[in-house]
Kinemage of the C-alpha trace (Angstrom):
@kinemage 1
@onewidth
@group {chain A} dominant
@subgroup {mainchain}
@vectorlist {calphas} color= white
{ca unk a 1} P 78.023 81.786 128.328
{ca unk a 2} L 81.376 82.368 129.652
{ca unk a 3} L 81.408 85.448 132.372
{ca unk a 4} L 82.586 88.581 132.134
{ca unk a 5} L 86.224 89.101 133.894
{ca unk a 6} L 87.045 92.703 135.246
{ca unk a 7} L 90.784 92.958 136.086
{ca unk a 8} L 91.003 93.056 140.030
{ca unk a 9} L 94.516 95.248 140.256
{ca unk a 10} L 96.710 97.426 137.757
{ca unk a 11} L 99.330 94.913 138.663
{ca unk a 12} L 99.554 91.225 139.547
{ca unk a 13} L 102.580 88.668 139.396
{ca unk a 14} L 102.055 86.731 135.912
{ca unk a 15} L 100.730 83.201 137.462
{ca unk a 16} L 101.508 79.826 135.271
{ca unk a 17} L 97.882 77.970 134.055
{ca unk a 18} L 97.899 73.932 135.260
{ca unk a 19} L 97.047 72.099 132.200
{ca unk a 20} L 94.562 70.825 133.646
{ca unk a 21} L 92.754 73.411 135.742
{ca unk a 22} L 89.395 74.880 134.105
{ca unk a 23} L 89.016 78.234 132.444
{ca unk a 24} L 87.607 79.970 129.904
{ca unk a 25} L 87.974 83.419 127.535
{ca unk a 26} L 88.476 86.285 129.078
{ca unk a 27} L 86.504 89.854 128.505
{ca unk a 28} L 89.757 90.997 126.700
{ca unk a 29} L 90.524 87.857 124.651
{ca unk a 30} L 87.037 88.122 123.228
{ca unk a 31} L 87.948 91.702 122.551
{ca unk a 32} L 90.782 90.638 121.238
{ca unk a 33} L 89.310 88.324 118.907
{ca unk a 34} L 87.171 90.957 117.865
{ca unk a 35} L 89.989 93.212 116.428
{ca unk a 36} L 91.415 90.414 114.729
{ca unk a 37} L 87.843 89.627 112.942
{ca unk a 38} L 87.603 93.329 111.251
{ca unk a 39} L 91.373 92.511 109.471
{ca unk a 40} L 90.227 89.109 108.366
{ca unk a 41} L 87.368 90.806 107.132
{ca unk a 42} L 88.935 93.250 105.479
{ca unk a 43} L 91.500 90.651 103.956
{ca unk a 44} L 88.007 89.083 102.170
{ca unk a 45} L 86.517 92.114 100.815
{ca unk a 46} L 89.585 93.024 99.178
{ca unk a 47} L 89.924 89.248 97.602
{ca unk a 48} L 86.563 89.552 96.060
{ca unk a 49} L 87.554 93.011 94.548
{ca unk a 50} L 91.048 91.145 93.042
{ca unk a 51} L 88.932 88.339 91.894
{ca unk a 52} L 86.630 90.759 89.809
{ca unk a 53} L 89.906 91.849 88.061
{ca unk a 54} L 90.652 87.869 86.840
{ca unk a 55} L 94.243 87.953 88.612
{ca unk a 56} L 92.657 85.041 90.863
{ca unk a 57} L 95.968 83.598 91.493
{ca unk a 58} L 97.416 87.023 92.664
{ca unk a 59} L 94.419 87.484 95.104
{ca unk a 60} L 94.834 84.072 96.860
{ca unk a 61} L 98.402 84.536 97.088
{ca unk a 62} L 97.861 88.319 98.826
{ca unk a 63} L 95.185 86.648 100.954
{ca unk a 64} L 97.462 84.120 102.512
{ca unk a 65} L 99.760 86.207 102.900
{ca unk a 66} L 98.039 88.797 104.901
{ca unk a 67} L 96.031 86.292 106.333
{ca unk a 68} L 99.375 84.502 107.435
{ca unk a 69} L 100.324 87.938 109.497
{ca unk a 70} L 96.821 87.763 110.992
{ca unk a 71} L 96.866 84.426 112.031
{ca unk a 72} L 100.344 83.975 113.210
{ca unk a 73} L 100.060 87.254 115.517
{ca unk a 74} L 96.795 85.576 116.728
{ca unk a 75} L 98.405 82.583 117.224
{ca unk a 76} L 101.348 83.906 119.329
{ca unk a 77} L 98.831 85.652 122.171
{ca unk a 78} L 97.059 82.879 122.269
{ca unk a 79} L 99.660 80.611 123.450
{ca unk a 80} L 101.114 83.125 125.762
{ca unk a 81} L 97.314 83.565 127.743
{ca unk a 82} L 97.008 79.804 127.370
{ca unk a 83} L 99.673 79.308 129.231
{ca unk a 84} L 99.445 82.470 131.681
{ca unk a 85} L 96.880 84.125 133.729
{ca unk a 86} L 97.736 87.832 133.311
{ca unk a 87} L 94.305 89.402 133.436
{ca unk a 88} L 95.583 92.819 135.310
{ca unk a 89} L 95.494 96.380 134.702
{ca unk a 90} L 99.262 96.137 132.838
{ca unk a 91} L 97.986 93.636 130.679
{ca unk a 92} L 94.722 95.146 129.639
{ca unk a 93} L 97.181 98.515 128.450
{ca unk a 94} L 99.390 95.988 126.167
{ca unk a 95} L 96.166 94.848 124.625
{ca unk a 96} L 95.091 98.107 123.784
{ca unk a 97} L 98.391 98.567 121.989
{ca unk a 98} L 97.887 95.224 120.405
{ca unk a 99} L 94.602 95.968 119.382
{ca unk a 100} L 95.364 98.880 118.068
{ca unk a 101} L 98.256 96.904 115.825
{ca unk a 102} L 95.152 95.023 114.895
{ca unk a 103} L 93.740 98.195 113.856
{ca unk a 104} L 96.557 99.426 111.944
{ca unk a 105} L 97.124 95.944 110.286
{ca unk a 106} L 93.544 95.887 109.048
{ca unk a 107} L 93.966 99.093 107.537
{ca unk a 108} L 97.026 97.637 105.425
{ca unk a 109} L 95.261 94.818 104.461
{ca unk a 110} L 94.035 96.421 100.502
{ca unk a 111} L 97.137 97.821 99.807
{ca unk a 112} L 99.254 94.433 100.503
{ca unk a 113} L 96.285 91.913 98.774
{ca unk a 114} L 95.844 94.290 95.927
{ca unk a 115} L 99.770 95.686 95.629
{ca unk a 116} L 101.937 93.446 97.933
{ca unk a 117} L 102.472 96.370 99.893
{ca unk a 118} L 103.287 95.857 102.934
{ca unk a 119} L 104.035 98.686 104.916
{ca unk a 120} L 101.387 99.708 106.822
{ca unk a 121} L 100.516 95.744 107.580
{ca unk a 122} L 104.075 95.498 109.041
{ca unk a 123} L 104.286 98.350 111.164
{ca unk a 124} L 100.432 97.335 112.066
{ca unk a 125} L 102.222 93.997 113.540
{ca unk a 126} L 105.216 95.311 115.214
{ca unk a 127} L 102.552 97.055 117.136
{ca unk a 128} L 101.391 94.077 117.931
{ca unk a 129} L 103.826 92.062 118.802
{ca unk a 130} L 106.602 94.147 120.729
{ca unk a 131} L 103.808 94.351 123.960
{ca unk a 132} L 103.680 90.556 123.470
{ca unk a 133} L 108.061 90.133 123.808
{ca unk a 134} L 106.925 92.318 126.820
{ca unk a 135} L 105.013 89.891 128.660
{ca unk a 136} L 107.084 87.070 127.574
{ca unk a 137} L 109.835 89.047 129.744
{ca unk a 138} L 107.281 89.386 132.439
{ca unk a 139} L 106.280 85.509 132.202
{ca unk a 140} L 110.105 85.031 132.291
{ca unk a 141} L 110.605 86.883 135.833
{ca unk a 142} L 107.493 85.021 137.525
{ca unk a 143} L 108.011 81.280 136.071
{ca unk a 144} L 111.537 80.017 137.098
{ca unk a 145} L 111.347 76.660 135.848
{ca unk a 146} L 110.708 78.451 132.308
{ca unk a 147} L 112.761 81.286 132.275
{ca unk a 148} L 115.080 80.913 129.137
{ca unk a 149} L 112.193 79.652 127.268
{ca unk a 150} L 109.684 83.128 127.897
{ca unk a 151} L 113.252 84.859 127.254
{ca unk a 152} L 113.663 83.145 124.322
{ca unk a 153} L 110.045 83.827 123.162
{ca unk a 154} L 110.693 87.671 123.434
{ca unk a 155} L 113.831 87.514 121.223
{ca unk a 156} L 112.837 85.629 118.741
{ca unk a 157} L 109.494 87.967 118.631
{ca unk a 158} L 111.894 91.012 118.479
{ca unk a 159} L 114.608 90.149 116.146
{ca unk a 160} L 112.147 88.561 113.507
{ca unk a 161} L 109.930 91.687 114.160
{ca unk a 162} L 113.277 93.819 112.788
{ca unk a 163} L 113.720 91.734 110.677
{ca unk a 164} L 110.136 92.196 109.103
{ca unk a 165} L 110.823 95.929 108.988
{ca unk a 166} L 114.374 95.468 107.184
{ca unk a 167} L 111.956 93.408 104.768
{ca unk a 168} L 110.116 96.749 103.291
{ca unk a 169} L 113.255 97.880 101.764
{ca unk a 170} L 114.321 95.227 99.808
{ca unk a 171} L 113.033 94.931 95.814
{ca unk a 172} L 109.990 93.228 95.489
{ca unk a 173} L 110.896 89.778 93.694
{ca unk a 174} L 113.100 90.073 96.724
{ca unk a 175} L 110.635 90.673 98.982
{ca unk a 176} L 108.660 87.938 98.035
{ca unk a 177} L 111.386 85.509 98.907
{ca unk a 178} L 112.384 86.830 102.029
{ca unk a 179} L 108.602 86.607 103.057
{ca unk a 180} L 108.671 83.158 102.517
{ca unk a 181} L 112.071 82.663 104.590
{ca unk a 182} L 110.896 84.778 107.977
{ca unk a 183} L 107.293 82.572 107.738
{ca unk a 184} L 109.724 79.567 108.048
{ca unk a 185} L 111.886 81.420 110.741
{ca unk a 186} L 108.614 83.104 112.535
{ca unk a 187} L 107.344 78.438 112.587
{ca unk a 188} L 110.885 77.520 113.991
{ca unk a 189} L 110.833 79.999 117.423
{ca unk a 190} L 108.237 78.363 119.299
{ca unk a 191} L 110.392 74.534 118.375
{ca unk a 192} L 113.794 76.545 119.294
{ca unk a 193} L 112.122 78.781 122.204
{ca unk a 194} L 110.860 75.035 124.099
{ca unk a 195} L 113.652 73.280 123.432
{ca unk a 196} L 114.371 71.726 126.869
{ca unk a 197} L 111.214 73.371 128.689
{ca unk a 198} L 108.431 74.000 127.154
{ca unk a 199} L 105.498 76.307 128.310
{ca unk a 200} L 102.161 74.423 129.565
{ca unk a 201} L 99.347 75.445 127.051
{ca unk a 202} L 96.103 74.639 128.551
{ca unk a 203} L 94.602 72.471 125.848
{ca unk a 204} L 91.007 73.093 126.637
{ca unk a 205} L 91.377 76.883 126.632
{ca unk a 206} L 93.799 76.582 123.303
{ca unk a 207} L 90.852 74.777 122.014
{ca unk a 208} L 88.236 77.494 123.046
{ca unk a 209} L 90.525 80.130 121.210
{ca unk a 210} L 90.789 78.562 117.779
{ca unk a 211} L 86.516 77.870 117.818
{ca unk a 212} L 86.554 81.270 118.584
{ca unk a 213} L 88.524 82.247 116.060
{ca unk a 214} L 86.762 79.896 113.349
{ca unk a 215} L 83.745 81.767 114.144
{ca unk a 216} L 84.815 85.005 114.046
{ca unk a 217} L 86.197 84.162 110.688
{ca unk a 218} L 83.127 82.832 109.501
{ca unk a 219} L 81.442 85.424 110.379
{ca unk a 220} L 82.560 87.132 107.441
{ca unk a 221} L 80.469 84.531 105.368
{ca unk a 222} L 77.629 85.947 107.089
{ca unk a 223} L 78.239 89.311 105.994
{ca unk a 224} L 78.435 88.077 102.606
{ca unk a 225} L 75.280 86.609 102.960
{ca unk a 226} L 73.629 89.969 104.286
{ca unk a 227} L 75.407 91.665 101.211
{ca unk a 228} L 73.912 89.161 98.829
{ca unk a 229} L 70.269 89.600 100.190
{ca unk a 230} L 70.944 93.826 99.904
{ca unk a 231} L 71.312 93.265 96.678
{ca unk a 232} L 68.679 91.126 95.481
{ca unk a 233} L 66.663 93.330 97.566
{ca unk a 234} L 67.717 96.522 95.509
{ca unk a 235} L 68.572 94.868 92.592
{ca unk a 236} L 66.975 93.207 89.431
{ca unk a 237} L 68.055 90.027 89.822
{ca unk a 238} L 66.424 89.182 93.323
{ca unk a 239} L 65.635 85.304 92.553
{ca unk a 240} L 69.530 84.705 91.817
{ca unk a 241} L 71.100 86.681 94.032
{ca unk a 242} L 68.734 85.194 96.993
{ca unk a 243} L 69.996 81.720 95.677
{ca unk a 244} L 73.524 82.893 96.571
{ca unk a 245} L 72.547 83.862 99.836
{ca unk a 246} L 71.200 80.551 100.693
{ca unk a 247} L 73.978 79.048 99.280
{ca unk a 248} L 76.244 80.970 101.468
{ca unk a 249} L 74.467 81.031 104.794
{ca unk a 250} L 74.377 77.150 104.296
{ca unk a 251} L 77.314 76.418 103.507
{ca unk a 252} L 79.053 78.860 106.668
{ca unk a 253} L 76.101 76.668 108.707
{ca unk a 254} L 77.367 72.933 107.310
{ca unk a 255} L 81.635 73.886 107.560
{ca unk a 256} L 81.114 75.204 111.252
{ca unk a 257} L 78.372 72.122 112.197
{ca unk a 258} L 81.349 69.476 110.911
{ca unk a 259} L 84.202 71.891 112.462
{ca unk a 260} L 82.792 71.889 116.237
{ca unk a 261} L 82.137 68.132 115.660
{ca unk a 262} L 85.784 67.489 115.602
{ca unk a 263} L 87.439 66.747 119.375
{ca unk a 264} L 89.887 69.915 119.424
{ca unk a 265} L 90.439 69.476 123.284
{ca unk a 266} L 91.493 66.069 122.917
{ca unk a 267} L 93.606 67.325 119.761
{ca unk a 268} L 95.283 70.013 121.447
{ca unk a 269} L 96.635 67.739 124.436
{ca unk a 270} L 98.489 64.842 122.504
{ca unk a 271} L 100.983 64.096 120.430
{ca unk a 272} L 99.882 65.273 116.827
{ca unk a 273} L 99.291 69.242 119.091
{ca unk a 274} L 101.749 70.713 116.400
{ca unk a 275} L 99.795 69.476 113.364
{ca unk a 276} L 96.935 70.497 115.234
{ca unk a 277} L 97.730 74.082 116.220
{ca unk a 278} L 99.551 75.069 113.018
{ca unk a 279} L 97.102 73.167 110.410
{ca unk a 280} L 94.465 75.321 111.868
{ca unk a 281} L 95.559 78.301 108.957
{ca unk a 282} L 94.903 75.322 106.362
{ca unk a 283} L 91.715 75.025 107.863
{ca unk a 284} L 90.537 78.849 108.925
{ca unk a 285} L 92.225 80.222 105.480
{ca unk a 286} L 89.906 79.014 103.289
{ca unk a 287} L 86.689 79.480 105.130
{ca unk a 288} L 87.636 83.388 105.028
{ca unk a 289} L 88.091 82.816 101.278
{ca unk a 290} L 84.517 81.666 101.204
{ca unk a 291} L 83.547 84.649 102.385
{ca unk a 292} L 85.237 86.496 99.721
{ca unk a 293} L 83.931 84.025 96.981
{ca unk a 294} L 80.746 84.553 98.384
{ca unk a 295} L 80.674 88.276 97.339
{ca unk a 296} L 82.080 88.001 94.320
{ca unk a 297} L 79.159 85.079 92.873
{ca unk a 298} L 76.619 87.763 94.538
{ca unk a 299} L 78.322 90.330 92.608
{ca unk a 300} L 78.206 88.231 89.687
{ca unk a 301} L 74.832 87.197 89.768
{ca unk a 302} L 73.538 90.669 90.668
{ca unk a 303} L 74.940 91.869 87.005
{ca unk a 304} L 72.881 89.555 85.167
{ca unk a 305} L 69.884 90.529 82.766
{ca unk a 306} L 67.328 89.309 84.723
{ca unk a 307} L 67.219 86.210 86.571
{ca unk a 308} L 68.966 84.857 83.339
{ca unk a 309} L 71.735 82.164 85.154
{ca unk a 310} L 72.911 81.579 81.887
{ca unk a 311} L 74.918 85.320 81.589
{ca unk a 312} L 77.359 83.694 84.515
{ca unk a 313} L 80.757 83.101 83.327
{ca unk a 314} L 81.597 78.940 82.984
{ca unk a 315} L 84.224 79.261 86.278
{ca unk a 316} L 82.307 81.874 88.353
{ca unk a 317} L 81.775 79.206 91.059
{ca unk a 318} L 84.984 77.835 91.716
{ca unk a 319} L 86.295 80.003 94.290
{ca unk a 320} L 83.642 79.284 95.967
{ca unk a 321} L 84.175 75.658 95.648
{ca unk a 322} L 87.608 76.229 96.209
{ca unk a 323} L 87.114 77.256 99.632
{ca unk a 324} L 85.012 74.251 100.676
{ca unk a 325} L 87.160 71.757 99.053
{ca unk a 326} L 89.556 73.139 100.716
{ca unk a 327} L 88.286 73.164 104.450
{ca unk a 328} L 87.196 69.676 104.119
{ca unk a 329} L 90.231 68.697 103.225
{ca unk a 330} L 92.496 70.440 105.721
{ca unk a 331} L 89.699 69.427 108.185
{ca unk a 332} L 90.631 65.732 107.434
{ca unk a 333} L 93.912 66.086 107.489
{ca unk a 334} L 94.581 67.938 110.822
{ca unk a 335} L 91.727 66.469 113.117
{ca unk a 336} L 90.866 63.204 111.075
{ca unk a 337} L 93.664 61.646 109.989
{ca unk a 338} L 95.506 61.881 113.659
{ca unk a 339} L 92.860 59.813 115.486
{ca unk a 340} L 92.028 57.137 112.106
{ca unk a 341} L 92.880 54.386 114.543
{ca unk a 342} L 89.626 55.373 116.835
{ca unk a 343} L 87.539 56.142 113.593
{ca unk a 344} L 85.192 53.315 111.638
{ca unk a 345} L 86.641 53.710 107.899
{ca unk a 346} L 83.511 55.691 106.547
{ca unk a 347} L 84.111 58.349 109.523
{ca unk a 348} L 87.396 58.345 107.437
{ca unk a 349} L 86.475 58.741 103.883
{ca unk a 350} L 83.679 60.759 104.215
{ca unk a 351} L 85.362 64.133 104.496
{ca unk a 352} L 87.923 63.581 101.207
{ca unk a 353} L 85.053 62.072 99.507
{ca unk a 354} L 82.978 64.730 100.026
{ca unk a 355} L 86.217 66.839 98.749
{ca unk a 356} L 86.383 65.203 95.827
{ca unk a 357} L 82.702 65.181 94.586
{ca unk a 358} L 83.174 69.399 95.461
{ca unk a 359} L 85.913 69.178 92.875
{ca unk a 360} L 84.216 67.478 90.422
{ca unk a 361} L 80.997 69.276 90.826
{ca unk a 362} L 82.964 73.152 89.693
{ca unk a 363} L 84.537 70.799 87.047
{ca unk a 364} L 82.040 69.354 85.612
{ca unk a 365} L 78.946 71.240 85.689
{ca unk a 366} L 78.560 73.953 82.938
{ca unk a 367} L 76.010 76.721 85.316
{ca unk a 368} L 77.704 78.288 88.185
{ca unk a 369} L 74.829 78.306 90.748
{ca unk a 370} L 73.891 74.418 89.496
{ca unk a 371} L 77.693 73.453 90.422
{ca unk a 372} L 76.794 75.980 93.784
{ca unk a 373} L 74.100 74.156 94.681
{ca unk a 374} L 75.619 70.867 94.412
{ca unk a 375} L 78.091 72.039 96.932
{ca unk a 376} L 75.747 72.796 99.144
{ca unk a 377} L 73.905 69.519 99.126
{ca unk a 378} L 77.247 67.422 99.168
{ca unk a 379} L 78.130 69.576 102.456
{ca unk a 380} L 74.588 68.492 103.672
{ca unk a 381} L 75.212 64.790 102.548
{ca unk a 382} L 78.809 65.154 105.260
{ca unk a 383} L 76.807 66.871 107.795
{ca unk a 384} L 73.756 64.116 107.882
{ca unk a 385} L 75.932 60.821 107.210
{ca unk a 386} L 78.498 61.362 110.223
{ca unk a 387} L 78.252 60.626 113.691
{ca unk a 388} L 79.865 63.272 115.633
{ca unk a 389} L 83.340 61.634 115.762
{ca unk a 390} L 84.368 63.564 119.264
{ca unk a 391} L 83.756 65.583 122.175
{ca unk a 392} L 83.517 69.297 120.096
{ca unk a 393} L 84.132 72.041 121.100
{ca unk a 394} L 81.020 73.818 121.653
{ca unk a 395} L 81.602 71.528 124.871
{ca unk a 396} L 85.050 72.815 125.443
{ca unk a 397} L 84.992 75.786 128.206
């Protein structure tokens, strides 16, 4: 279990990480994490309540949109402490701001799923992120060598972040497209920032962050899974609703077993880093969906007569099956398909295979919990038929 760190001064010159020194999480990047796990989870309680309304489309576009804002601002400190060791009394006060962006951002998070309203969310991350251009001016004075890049950093963080706030008065089909244009800006500053000299990441700690964040993510599946049982308990439907917590628990179990079998360290340090680092929302997304999903087939199944599995609507599965199709996929794509050259071919056919029998299963099978539990055994089938392919990072400190 990594230690607990206690910041030894209020103030300390920002030192540079070696790539390949050791380290792992801070005390206040656990915190940290922790902040940004209450916004996700708000982001999936307020997906199942738009998928109870039918507008499914409309709640998986809010959701990755808000869940774009939380990842990206996640993102952003992450690279900075990857790169620098700032664990000091200054830097503990511009997390507390930060968290308390967090804060404000997961209190936006039902009014910009359910109404594309972003206000709150936005000021939530210029909270956020204005400490961060801070320490990017801090990194600046301490790290010669990369000096116009930290500067860089911190402008890019604050014009886009004015930017952002110009966005809430525009109309909203215009708001929609402008969204889309400062996502593609917000991907281009870190290309732009390291153009010439780019900041050293520490790829095992950048590794350690994103597990971190998986599982704080998945996490919400959990809760799902404790708000399925709740209502079996209380309800009168306990033998489906029970299902649907096995289902979930299971399924959160199998995604994170093939997810720490992947070799993020060794990812995170070559050349396909950028597919890597960025892919991760492709990845992370969805499993917070499956939280969501999760809730709403509890929800569903609660409100039958009975234990009657034959009241389900014909398509109350597929988000759920959504989700996991989804992960594998993204999972294949970011950490499989980079290293196919090291791989034997079923290492690389098992994860899209196992995507497209997911597929079929919400296609073709008429009862929602049937189609359920044949997700749940295909994820077994990926989990039991694989060698772990890498070095995982449950390993990675």
């Amino acid at each position: 279990m990594d230690s607990v760190q206690i910041p030894h001064s209020l103030y300390r010159p920002v030192r540079a990480r070696h790539p390949a020194e050791s380290g792992g999480q801070s005390s206040l990047e656990l915190l940290f994490d922790l902040a940004f796990a209450a916004a996700s989870g708000f982001a999936a309680m307020r997906l199942t309540g738009l998928l109870h309304t039918g507008m499914w489309a409309q709640a998986v576009l809010g959701f990755a949109m808000v869940f774009f804002a939380i990842w990206w601002a996640w993102l952003n400190f992450s690279w900075f402490s990857s790169a620098y060791d700032t664990d000091d009394g200054l830097t503990w006060a511009l997390t507390t701001v930060q968290i308390l962006g967090a804060a404000a951002l997961a209190a936006g998070v039902p009014a910009a799923v359910a109404e594309h309203d972003f206000t709150v969310i936005t000021v939530g991350y210029a909270v956020m992120r204005l400490p961060l251009a801070a320490q990017w001016c801090r990194a600046a004075g301490a790290d010669p060598p990369r000096r116009a890049t930290c500067l860089k950093f911190a402008a890019g963080l604050v014009v886009l972040q004015a930017c952002w706030l110009g966005r809430l008065a525009l109309p909203e089909p215009w708001a929609l497209r402008v969204f889309a244009v400062l996502v593609v800006l917000e991907l281009a500053v870190p290309a732009w920032a390291q153009r010439g000299a780019p900041v050293r990441t520490h790829p095992a700690h950048l590794a350690g962050r994103y597990g971190r964040l998986t599982l704080t993510v998945a996490a919400q599946v959990i809760a799902a899974t404790v708000y399925a049982i709740q209502l079996g308990v209380t309800g009168s439907t306990p033998g489906a609703v029970i299902l649907v917590a096995v289902i979930s628990a299971v399924s959160t179990v199998c995604v994170l077993w093939l997810y720490y079998s992947l070799p993020h360290a060794r990812l995170a340090a070559g050349r396909f880093a950028p597919l890597w680092e960025y892919g991760h929302y492709a990845i992370v997304g969805p499993i917070g969906v499956l939280g969501g999903a999760a809730r709403y087939l509890a929800d569903r199944a609660s409100a039958l007569p009975g234990d009657d599995v034959a009241g389900l609507q014909r398509w109350d599965a597929f988000p759920l099956a959504l989700a996991v199709a989804a992960t594998l996929l993204a999972m294949w794509i970011v950490c499989i398909v980079p290293g196919w050259q090291e791989l034997s071919r079923w290492s690389l056919v098992r994860f899209p295979l196992g995507f497209a029998v997911v597929m079929l299963l919400a296609v073709a099978v008429p009862v929602p919990l049937a189609a359920a539990g044949g997700i749940v055994l295909t994820l077994l089938a990926v989990v039991a038929t694989g060698a772990v392919p890498g070095d995982g990072h449950h390993r990675d400190r």
